[in-house]
C-alpha positions as CSV (number, residue, x, y, z in Angstrom):
1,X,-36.2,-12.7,19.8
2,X,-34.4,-15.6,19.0
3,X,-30.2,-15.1,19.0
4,X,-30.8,-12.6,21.8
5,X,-29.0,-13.8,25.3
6,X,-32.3,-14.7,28.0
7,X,-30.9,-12.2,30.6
8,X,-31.6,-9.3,28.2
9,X,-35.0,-10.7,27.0
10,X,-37.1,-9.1,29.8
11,X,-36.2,-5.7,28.7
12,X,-36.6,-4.6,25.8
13,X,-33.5,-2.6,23.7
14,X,-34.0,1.1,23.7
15,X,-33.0,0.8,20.0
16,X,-34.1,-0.7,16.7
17,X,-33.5,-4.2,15.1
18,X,-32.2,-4.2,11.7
19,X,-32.4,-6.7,8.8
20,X,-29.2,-6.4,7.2
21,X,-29.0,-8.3,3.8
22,X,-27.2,-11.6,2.9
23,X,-24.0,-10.6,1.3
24,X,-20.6,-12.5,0.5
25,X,-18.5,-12.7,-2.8
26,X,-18.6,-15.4,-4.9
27,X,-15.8,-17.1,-3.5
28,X,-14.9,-17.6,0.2
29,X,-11.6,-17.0,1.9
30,X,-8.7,-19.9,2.2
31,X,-8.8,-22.2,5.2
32,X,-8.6,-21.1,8.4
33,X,-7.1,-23.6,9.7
34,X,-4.4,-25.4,6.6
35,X,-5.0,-22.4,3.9
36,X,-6.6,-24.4,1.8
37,X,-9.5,-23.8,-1.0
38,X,-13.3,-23.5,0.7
39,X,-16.3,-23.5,-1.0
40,X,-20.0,-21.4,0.4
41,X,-21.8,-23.9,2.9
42,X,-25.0,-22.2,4.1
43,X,-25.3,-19.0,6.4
44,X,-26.4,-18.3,10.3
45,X,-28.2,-15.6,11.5
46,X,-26.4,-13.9,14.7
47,X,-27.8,-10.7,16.1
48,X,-25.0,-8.1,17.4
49,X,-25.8,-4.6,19.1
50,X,-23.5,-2.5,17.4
51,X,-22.8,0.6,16.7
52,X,-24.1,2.5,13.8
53,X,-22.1,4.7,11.3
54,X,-23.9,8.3,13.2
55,X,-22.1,8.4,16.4
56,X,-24.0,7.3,19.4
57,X,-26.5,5.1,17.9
58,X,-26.9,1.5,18.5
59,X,-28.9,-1.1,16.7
60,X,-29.4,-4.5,16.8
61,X,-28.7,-6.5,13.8
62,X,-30.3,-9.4,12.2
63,X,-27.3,-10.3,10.1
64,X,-26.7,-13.3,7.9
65,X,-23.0,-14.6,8.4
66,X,-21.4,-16.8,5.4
67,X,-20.6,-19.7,6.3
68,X,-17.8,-21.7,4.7
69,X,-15.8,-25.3,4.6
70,X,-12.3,-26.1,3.5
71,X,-12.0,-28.7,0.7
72,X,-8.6,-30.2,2.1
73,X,-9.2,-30.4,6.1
74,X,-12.9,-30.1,5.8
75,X,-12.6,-27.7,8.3
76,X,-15.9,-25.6,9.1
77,X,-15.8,-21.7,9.9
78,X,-18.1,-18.6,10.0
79,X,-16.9,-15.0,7.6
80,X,-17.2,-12.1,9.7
81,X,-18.0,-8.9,7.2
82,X,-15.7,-5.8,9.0
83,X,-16.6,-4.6,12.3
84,X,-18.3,-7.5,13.8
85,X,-16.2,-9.2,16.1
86,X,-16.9,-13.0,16.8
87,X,-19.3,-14.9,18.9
88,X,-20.1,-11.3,21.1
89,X,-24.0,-10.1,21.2
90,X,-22.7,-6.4,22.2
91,X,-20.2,-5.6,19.4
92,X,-16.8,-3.8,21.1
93,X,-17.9,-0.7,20.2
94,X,-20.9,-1.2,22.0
95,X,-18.9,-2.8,25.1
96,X,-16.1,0.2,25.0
97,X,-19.0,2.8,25.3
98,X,-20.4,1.6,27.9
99,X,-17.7,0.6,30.7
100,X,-16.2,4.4,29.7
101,X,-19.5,6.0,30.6
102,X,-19.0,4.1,33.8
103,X,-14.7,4.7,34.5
104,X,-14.3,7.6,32.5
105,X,-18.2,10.1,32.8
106,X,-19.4,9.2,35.6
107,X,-22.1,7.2,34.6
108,X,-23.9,4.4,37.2
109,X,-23.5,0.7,36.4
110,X,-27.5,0.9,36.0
111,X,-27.5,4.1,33.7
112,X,-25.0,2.5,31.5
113,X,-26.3,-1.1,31.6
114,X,-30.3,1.1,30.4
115,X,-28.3,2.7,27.4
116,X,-27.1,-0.5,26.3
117,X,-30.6,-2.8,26.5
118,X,-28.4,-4.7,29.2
119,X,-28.0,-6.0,32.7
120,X,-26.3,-4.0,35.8
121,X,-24.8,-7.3,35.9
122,X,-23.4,-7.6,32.2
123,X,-21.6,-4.5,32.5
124,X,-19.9,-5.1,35.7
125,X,-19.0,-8.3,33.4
126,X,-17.3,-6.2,30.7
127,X,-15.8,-3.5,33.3
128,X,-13.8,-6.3,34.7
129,X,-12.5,-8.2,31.7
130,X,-11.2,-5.1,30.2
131,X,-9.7,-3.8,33.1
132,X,-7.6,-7.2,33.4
133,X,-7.2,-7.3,29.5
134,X,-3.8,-5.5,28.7
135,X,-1.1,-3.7,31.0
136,X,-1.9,0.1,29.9
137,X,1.9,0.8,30.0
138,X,2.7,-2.2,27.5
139,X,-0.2,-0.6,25.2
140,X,1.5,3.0,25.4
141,X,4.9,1.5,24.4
142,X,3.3,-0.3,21.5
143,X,1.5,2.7,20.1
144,X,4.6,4.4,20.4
145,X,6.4,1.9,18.5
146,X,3.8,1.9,15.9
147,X,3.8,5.8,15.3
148,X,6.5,7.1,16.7
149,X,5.1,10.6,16.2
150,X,2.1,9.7,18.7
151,X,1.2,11.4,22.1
152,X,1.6,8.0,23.5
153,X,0.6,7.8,27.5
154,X,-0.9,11.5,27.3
155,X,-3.8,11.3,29.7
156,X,-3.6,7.9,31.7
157,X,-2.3,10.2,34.6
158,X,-5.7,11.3,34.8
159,X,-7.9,8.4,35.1
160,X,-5.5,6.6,38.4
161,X,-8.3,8.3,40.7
162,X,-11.4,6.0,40.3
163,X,-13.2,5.1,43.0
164,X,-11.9,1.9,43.0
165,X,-8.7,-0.1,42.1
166,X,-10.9,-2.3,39.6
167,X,-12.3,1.4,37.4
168,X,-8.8,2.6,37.6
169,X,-7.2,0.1,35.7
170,X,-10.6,-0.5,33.1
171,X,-10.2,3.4,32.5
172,X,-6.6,3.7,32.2
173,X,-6.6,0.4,29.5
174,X,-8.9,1.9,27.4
175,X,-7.2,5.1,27.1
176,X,-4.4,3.1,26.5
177,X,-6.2,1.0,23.6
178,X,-7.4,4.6,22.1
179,X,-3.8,5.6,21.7
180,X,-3.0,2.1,20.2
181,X,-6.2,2.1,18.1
182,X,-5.6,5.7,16.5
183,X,-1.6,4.7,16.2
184,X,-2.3,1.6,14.4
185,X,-4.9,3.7,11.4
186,X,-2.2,6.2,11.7
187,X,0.0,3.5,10.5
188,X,-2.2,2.6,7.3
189,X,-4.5,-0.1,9.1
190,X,-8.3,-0.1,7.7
191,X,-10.2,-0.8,10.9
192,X,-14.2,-0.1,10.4
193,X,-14.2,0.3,14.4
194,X,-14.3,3.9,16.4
195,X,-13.4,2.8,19.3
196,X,-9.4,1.8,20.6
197,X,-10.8,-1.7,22.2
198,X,-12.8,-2.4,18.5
199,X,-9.8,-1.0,16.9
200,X,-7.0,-2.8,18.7
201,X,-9.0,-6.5,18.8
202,X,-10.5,-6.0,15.2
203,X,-6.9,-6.1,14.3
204,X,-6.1,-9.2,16.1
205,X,-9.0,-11.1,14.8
206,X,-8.1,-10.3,11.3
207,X,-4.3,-10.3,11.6
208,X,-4.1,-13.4,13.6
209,X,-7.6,-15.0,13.8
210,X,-7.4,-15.1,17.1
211,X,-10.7,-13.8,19.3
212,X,-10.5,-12.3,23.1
213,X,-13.2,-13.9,24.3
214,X,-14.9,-12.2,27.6
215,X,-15.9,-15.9,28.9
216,X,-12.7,-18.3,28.9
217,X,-8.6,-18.1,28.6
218,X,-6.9,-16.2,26.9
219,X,-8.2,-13.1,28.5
220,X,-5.2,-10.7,27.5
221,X,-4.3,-9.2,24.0
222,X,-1.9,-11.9,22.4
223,X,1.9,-11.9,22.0
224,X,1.5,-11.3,18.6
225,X,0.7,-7.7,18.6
226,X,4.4,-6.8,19.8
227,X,5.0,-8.2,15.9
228,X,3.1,-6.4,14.0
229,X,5.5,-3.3,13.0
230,X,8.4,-5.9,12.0
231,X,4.7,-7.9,9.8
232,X,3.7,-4.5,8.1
233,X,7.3,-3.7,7.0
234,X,8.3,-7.0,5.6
């Protein structure tokens, strides 16, 4: 299937592809970049694993993404429709499922990686980058700051007894990102994503337009994030 990464090729995904149709207003966003005036300038077809609106099913997409240029800087960029995160095959939903199955049920690396349509290999991948993404404790004090109201911290003491240093910390980061994720729609976000790690970077991406990428620097949550209370109340 063309789009679809050659490691996963060999196996086929346990789940169905999707056509999803072309859509996009009739006028594109401002500028990434300088802010200014864009006009439509063609469409690529990507094709995400995500996961569907019934809990616990996946599909693959076909999806057409809008593509757009600014008038001024001439600036190129792709218009992500909510809940697809960029330049990622497995959606964060997807990835967030999995690597808990793994540090939080129980799950083998193989299991997890047959659920998915994916390599052992891959999810050892996505175990690791999100258990160096954040510091769980700076997560807890954000969603506390957020929602003040919030059981902030309740159940990372509970996760510290993985089998191994690196499953500690991916579990206890993504309970952290679930108490950050549900503080943030608590505090009148709209974020189309279930789980905290969608939640949490789906906010960054649209807030800041700024992508954690699992392959290159910056690998942690920005600086940014500690701003956004101060950014909603102004």
């Amino acid at each position: 299937m063309p789009g679809v990464p050659a490691d996963e090729r060999d196996g086929k995904p346990p789940f169905p592809t999707v056509v999803r149709p072309r859509e996009r207003p009739d006028r594109p966003p401002t500028c990434t970049v300088c802010r200014g005036p864009a006009w439509w300038n063609g469409w690529r077809v990507v094709f995400p694993v995500v996961a569907a609106v019934v809990a616990g099913v996946l599909e693959r997409w076909e999806l057409p993404l809008p593509l757009a240029k600014c008038s001024q800087c001439r600036h190129g960029f792709t218009c992500y429709p909510d809940g697809i995160y960029p330049r990622r095959q497995y959606q964060l939903d997807a990835v967030a499922g999995a690597v808990a199955s793994v540090v939080l049920g129980g799950a083998s690396v193989a299991a997890a990686a047959r659920t998915m349509g994916a390599g052992p290999t891959t999810v050892r991948r996505w175990l690791a980058w999100i258990a160096v993404l954040a510091e769980p404790r700076d997560l807890v004090a954000l969603a506390a700051r957020v929602d003040p109201d919030s059981p902030a911290g309740a159940g990372l003491s509970s996760v510290v007894a993985a089998p191994s240093a690196r499953r500690a910390g991916a579990a206890a980061v993504l309970v952290a990102l679930e108490h950050l994720g549900a503080a943030l729609v608590r505090g009148g976000l709209r974020l189309m994503m279930r789980s905290g790690l969608g939640r949490v970077l789906g906010w960054q991406h649209q807030a800041h337009g700024e992508a954690v990428l699992l392959t290159r620097p910056p690998s942690r949550l920005s600086p940014a994030m500690a701003l956004w209370r101060e950014a909603a109340l102004a």
